[in-house]
C-alpha positions as CSV (number, residue, x, y, z in Angstrom):
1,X,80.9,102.0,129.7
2,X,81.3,98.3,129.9
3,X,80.0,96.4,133.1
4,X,80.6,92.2,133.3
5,X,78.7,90.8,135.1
6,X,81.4,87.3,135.1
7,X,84.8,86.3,135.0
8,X,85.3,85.6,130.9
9,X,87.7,83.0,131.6
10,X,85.9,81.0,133.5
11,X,83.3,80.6,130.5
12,X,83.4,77.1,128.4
13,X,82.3,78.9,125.3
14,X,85.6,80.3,123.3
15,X,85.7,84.3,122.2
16,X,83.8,85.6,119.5
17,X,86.1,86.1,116.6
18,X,85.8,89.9,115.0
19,X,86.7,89.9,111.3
20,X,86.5,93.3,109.8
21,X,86.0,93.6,105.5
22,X,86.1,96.4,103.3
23,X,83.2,96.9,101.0
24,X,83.6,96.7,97.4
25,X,83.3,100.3,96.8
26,X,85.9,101.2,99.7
27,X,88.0,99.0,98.1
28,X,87.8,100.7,95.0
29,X,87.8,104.2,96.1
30,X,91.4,102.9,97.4
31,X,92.9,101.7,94.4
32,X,91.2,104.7,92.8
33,X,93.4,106.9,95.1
34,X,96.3,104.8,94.8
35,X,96.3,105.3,90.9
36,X,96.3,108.8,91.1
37,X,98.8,109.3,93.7
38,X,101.1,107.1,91.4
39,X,99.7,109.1,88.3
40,X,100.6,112.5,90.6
41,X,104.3,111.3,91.6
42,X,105.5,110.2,88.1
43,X,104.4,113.6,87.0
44,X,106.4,115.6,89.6
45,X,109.5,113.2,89.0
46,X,109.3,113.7,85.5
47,X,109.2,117.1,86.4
48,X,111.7,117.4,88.3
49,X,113.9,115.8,86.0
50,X,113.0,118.6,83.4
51,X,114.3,121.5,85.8
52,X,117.6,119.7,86.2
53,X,118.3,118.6,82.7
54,X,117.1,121.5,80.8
55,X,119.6,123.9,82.4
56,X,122.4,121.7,82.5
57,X,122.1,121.3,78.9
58,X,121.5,125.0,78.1
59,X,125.1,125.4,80.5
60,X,126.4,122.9,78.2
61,X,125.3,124.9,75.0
62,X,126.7,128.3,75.7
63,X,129.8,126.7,77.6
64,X,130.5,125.1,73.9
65,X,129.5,128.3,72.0
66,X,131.9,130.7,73.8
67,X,135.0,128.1,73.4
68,X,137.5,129.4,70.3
69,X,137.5,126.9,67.8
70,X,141.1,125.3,67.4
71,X,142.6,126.4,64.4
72,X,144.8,123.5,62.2
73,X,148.3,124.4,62.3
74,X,149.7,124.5,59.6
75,X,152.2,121.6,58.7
């Protein structure tokens, strides 16, 4: 609990400025984390990408296996 014993405004002195900065080693363990959340979402795009184009190619495969061949007429 806070008790003033003044008004603050009526005070000729300005307010205290706060300034708040990360240590080295927070700063760090920040980028650290960044990296491998990057690292973590290239994977599961790339991933991702692999379950769509793989079956869509092996559709494509046996779609063009199972198609007769055309035959040349003979002219």
């Amino acid at each position: 609990m806070l008790k003033f014993d003044s008004d603050a405004s009526s005070l000729s002195i300005p307010p205290p400025r706060v300034q708040v900065k990360l240590d080295s080693f927070v700063k760090e363990d920040l980028f650290i984390a960044g990296g491998i959340l990057d690292f973590l979402a290239t994977v599961l795009c790339l991933i991702g990408t692999a379950m769509f184009v793989i079956p869509t190619l092996v559709r494509q495969l046996k779609h063009q296996k199972n198609m007769p061949e055309r035959s040349a007429a003979p002219g």
